[in-house]
N, C-alpha and C positions, 0 to 999 in steps of 0.2 A: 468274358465268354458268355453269361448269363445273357447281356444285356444283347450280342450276338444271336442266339437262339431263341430269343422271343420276339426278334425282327425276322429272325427265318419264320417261324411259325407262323406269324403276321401274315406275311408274302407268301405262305401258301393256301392260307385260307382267305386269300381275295380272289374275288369273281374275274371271271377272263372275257376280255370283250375286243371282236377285231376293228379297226377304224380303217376306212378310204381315206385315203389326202392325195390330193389333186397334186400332181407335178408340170402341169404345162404353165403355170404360171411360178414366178420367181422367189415369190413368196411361198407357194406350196414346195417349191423345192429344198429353201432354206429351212422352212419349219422339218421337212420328210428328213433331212439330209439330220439336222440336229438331233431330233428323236429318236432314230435308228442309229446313230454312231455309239460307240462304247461308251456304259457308264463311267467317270473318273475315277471311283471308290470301289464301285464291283462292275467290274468291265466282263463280268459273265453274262450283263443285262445291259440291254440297249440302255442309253441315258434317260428317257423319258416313257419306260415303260413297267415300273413299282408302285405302285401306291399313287397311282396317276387320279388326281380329284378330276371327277364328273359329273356331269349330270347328263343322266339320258332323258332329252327333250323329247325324242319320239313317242314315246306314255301319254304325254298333254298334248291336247285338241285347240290348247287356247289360254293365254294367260293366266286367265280366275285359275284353270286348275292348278296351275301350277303355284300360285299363291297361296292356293288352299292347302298345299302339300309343306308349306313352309309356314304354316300358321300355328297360331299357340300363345302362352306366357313367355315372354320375353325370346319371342321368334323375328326372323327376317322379316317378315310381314308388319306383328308387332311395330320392331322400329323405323319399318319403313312406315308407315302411318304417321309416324311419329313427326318425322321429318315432312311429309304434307302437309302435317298442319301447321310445322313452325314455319311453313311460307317456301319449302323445297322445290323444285320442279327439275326434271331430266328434257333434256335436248339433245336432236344432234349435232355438232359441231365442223367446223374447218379449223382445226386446232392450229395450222400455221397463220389463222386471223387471230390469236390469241398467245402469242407465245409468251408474254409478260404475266399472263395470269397463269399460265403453266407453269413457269419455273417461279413462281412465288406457292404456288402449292407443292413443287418439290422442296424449297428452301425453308418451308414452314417448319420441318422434321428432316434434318438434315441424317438424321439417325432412323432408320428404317428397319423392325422386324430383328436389332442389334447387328444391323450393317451397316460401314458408311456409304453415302450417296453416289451411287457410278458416276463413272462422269459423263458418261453419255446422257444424266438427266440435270447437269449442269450447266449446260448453253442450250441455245437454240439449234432447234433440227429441221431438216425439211421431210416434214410425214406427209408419206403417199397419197395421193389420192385414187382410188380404182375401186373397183366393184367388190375386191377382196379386205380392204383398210375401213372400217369405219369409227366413229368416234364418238363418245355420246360424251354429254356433262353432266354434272349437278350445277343448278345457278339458287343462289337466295338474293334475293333484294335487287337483282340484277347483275351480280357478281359469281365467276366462275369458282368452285370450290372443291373438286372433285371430276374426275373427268377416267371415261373408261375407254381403251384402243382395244377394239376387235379384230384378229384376223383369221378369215372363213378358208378353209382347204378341203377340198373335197364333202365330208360327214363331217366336220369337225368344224368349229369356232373356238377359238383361243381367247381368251381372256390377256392381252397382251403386257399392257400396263392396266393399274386399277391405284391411284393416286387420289389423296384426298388431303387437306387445307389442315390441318392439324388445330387449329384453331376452333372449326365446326364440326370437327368428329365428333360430339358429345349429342349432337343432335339426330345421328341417328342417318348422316346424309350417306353413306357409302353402304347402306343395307337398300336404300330406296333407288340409288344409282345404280346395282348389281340386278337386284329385283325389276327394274324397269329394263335394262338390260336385256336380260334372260328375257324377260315378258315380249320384248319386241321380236327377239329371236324366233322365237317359238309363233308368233304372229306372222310374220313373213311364211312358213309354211313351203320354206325350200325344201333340201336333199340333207340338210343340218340332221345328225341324229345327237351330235352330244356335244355339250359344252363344258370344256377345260381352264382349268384356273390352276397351273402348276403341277407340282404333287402335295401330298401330306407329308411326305418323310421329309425332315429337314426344316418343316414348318415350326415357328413357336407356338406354345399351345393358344395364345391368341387368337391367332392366323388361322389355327383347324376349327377352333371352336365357329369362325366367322365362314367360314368352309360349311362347315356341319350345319350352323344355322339355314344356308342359303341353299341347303340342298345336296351340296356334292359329296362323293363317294370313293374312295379311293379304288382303285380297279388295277388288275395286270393290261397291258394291252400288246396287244398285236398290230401295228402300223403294217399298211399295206399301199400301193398304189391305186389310186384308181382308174 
């Protein structure tokens, strides 16, 4: 019961923010259609509208700021630095030119956040390609080892999958891949006001602290059409 009313108290003292999502495209539909249907656990709330982590991009004029916003002693920025200098670089990708190096960065950590691995990230898929799907990576040395799926709906960009090599997390590569990320987001200078990576409730404290580091916020939302 405790542990009950200081997730309510939580949930009422977060900030409320309405979001556009595009439904003329199929993708905006399925993302509108998931986030507005009933929570499993508290079906008094839409599914994806508690404690929704974001970041409102529309503040920043241009990358630096936003790095500057994530800077510090052992910040995003931090060990994203970290990872340029051990030879990092982000690109964007055609991840079905790659799918070997994908499912060997899923298979690296078959055990995920204390889940096991869906199976949807255990063969090969064919991901999209359209103005709404894009895909960035981590590479070192020439090898993929991290790789991020974006999809854009209306205000919003989703954080879709955020995968990384389990082997070279120590380096710092999934703070530089997120950060360059967001940074290009926020550079293209579209209709994007805010960038989503899940929620916080339900997260391990890992998972928020790497939330917290990069910027995001947990928020109430309001899904709307646009």
């Amino acid at each position: 019961m405790k542990k009950a009313i200081a997730i309510i108290k939580e949930i009422v003292k977060l900030p409320r923010v309405s979001i556009k999502l595009s439904t003329n495209h199929e993708e905006g539909k399925r993302i509108f259609e998931s986030f507005t249907k009933r929570h499993p656990r508290m079906p008094i709330f839409a599914n994806k509208a508690i404690g929704v982590a974001l970041i409102d991009i529309s503040k920043f004029t241009a990358k630096a700021e936003y790095i500057a916003s994530v800077n510090g002693k052992n910040s995003a920025a931090y060990f994203s630095r970290k990872a340029e200098k051990s030879g990092y670089s982000v690109e964007s990708i055609d991840p079905n030119q790659h799918q070997k190096e994908i499912l060997e960065i899923h298979f690296s950590n078959p055990d995920r956040q204390g889940k096991s691995l869906p199976d949807n990230y255990k063969t090969e898929i064919q991901y999209p390609l359209n103005d709404y799907n894009r895909y960035y990576a981590a590479k070192v040395d020439g090898k993929i080892v991290g790789y991020i799926w974006t999809i854009q709906s209306g205000e919003l960009v989703v954080l879709n999958r955020i995968m990384g090599h389990q082997e070279f997390m120590k380096d710092g590569l999934m703070y530089l891949l997120a950060t360059e990320v967001i940074g290009s987001i926020i550079h293209q200078k579209s209709l994007v006001k805010y960038v989503m990576y899940d929620t916080f409730f339900g997260a391990s404290d890992g998972l928020k602290m790497y939330k917290k580091r990069l910027g995001f916020n947990p928020y109430k939302v309001n899904w709307t059409k646009q």
